[in-house]
C-alpha positions in Angstrom: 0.0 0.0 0.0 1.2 3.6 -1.3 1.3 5.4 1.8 0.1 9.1 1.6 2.9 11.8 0.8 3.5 14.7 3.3 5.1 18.0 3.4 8.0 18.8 4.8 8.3 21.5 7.6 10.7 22.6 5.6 8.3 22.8 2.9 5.3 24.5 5.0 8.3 27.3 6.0 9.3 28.0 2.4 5.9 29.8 2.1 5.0 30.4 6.2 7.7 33.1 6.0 6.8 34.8 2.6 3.2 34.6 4.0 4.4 36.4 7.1 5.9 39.3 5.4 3.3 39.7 3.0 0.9 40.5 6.3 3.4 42.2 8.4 3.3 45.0 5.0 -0.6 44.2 4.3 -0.9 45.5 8.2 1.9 48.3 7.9 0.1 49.6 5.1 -3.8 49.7 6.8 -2.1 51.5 10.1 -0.3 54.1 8.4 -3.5 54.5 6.1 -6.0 54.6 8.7 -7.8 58.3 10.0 -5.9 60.2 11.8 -9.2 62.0 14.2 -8.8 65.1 11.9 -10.4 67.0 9.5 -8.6 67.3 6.3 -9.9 69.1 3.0 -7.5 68.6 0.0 -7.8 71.1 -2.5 -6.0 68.8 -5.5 -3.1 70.1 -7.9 -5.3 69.4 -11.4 -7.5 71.4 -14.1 -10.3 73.0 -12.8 -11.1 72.3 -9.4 -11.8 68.7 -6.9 -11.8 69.0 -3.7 -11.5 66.2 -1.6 -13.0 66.3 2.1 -11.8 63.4 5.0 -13.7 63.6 8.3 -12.2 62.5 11.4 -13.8 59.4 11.8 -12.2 58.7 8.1 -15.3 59.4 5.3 -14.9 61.2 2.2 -16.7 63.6 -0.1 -15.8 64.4 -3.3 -16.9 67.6 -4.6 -16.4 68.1 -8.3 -13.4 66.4 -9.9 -11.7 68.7 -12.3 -11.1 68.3 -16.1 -8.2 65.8 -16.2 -9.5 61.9 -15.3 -6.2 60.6 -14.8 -4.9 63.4 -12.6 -7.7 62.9 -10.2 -7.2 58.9 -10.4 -4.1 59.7 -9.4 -4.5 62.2 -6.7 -7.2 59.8 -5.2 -5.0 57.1 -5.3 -2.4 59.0 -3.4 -5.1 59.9 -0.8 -7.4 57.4 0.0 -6.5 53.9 2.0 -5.5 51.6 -0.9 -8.6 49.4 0.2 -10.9 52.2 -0.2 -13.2 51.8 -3.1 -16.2 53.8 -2.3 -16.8 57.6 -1.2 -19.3 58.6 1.1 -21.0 61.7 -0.5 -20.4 63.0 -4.3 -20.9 67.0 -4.7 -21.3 68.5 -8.3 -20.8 72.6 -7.7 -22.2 73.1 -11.5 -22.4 71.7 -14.4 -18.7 72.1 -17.0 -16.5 70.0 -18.3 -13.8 71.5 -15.4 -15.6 70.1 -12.5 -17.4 66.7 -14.1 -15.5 65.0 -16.4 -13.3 64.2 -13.2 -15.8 62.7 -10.8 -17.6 61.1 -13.7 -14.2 59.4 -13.9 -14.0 58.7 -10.0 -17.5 57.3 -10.1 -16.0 54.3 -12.2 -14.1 53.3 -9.8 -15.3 54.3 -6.5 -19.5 53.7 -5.3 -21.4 56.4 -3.9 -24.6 56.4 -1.5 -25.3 60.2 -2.4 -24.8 62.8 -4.6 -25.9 66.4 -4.8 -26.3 68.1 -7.9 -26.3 71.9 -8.8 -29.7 73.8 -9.9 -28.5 73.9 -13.6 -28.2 69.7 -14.0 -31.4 69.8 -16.1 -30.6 66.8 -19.2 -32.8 64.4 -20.9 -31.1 61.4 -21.0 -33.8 59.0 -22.2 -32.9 59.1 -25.9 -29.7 59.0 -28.3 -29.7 63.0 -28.9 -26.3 63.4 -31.3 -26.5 66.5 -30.7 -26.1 66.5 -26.7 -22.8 69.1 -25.9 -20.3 67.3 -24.3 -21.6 68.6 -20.7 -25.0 66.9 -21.5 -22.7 63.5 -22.4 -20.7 63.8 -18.9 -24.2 64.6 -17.3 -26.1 61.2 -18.8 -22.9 59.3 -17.9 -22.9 60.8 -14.5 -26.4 59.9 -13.8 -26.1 56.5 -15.4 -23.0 55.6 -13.2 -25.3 56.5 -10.0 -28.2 54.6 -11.0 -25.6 51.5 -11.5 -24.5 52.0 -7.6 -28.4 52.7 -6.6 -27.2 56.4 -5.1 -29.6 58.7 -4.0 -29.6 62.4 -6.1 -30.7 65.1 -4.9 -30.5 68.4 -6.2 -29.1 71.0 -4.3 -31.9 73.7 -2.2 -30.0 76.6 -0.4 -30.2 75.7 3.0 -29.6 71.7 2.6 -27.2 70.2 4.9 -25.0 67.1 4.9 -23.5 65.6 8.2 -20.7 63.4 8.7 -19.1 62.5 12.0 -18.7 65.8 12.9 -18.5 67.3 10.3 -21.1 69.6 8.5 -21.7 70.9 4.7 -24.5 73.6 4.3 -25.5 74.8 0.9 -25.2 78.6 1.2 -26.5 79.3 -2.3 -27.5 77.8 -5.3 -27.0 80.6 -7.9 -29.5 81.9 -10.2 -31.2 79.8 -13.4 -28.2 81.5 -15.7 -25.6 80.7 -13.9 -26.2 77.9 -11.5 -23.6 77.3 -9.1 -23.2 75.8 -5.5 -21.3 77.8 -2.6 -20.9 75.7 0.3 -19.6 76.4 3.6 -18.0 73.6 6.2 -18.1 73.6 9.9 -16.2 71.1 11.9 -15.4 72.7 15.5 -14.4 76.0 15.5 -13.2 75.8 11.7 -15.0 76.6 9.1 -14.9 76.8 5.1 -16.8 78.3 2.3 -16.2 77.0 -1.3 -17.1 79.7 -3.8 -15.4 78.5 -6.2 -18.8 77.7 -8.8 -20.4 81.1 -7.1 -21.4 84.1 -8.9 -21.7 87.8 -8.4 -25.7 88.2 -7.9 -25.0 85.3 -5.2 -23.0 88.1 -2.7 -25.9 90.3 -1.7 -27.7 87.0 -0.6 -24.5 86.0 1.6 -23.8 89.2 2.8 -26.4 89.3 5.1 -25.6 86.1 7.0 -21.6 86.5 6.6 -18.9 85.8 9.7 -15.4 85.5 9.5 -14.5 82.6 8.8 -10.9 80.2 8.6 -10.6 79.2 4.6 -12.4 80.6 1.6 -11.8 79.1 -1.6 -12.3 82.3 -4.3 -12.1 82.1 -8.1 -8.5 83.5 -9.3 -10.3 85.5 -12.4 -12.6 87.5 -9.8 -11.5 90.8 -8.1 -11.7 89.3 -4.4 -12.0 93.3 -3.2 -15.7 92.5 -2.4 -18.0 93.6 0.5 -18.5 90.0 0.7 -14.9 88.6 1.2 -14.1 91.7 3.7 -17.1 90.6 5.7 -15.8 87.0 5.8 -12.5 88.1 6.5 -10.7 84.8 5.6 -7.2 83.8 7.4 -6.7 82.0 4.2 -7.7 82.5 0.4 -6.9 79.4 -1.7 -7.5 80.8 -5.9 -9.6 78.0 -7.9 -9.3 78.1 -11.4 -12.5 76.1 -12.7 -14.6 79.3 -13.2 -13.9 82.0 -15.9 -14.8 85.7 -16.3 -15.6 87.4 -19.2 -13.0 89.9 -18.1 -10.4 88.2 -15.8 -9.3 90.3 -13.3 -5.6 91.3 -13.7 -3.8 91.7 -9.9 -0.8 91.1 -8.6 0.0 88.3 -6.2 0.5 90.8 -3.2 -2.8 92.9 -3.8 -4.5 89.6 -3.8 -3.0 89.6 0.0 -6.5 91.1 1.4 -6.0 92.3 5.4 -3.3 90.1 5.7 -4.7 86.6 4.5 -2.2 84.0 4.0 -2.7 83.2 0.3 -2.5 80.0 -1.8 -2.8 78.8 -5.5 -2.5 75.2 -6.9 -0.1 76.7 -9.5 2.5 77.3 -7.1 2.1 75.8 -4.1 0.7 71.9 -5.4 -2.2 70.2 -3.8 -3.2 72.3 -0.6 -4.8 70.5 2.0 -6.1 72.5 4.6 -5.6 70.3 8.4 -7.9 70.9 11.4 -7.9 69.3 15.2 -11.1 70.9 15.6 -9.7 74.4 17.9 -6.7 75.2 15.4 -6.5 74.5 12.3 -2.9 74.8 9.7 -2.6 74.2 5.5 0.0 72.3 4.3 1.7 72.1 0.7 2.9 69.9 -2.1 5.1 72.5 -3.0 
């Protein structure tokens, strides 16, 4: 009788040890990955704007995506835990090529639950229109991709808010029919954030009224920031986005940008900004 062949230990150690290892790095990897009890807001180095916020307790929304697919992909990559394949919350500030054609991209790769969509996303999708624009393509795709995943859409209502951990978004404005455009303000602890980045002029006298100083505003480069509105915010910090563009782009220097003494920042020379906050202080770190 054949009896039945064994390993050796010698054998089972050959590929113990490897096995090991592989683990020990698999484990490295998640630790130095996981969320470090801060808020963090990454404003990424690509065309147009995406913004990338991580609450403290580690969830991320994704608001817009810029122009270039792969950058984002990359930037993502670079960001997220290399497990992560899902963001919490999707956020469209309007409806251009510079903000979607991004997150339509993201959307392939990572599932959603939610997404929030500007006033202006208004696009029949039910039939095989050659003559859509290209925005009307990347808004069918985008909608298709979120019916795949089963996300809830909702379009945007000034006043709507989104909590996460601790962590609140509040839709300030929505724009008007002409130029739709969200402007969004974050609170967690005693910093706060408003994104008005996809906002528009008629939307000031509407924020005036309600506007404190606040830590961070992101403020369209082509737009004269010399506004009632920003000196009643009175930013630390003014981080220039670049997605939105003016007939008539403002033409200012770098220092008179520099409005009662705000720290100032710009993709273009300073990299991917990402703005760091423990809840009572709050610091902005650079790529560059």
């Amino acid at each position: 009788m054949t009896e039945p062949a064994f390993a050796s230990p010698a054998t089972y150690h050959r590929y113990l040890i490897p096995l090991a290892l592989l683990g020990l790095v698999l484990f490295a990897a998640a630790w130095f990955a996981r969320s470090d009890g801060r808020f963090h807001v990454y404003f990424f180095d690509t065309s147009g704007d995406a913004i990338l916020i991580e609450t403290e307790q580690g969830k991320y929304i994704l608001i817009d995506g810029g122009s270039d697919p792969a950058l984002l992909a990359l930037h993502l990559g670079r960001t997220l835990p290399f497990w992560r394949r899902s963001l919490d919350a999707v956020i469209l500030t309007q409806s251009n090529p510079k903000r979607l054609a991004g997150q339509v991209a993201a959307l392939t790769r990572y599932r959603t639950d939610m997404a929030i969509a500007p006033a202006d996303f208004d696009v029949d999708c039910t039939s095989n229109d050659i003559d859509r624009t290209r925005t009307q393509n990347l808004q069918c795709e985008w909608l298709r991709l979120l019916r795949e995943q089963q996300a809830r859409v909702n379009v945007a209502q000034a006043g709507d808010q989104l909590r996460l951990d601790s962590v609140l978004v509040t839709v300030l404005s929505t724009g008007d029919e002409d130029e739709a455009g969200l402007v969004l303000r974050l609170d967690y602890g005693a910093t706060s954030v408003i994104l008005n980045g996809a906002g528009v002029e008629s939307d000031d006298d509407r924020l005036l009224a309600a506007a404190v100083p606040v830590t961070v505003l992101a403020y369209p480069w082509q737009l004269d920031p010399e506004t009632p509105l920003v000196t009643a915010l009175q930013p630390q910090a003014i981080i220039f986005t670049q997605a939105w563009e003016a007939e008539k782009p403002v033409l200012l220097t770098w220092q008179e940008r520099r409005l009662h003494g705000a720290a100032i920042y710009h993709n273009k020379l300073n990299g991917t900004i990402e703005l760091i906050s423990d809840g009572r202080q709050a610091w902005i770190e650079t790529e560059k």
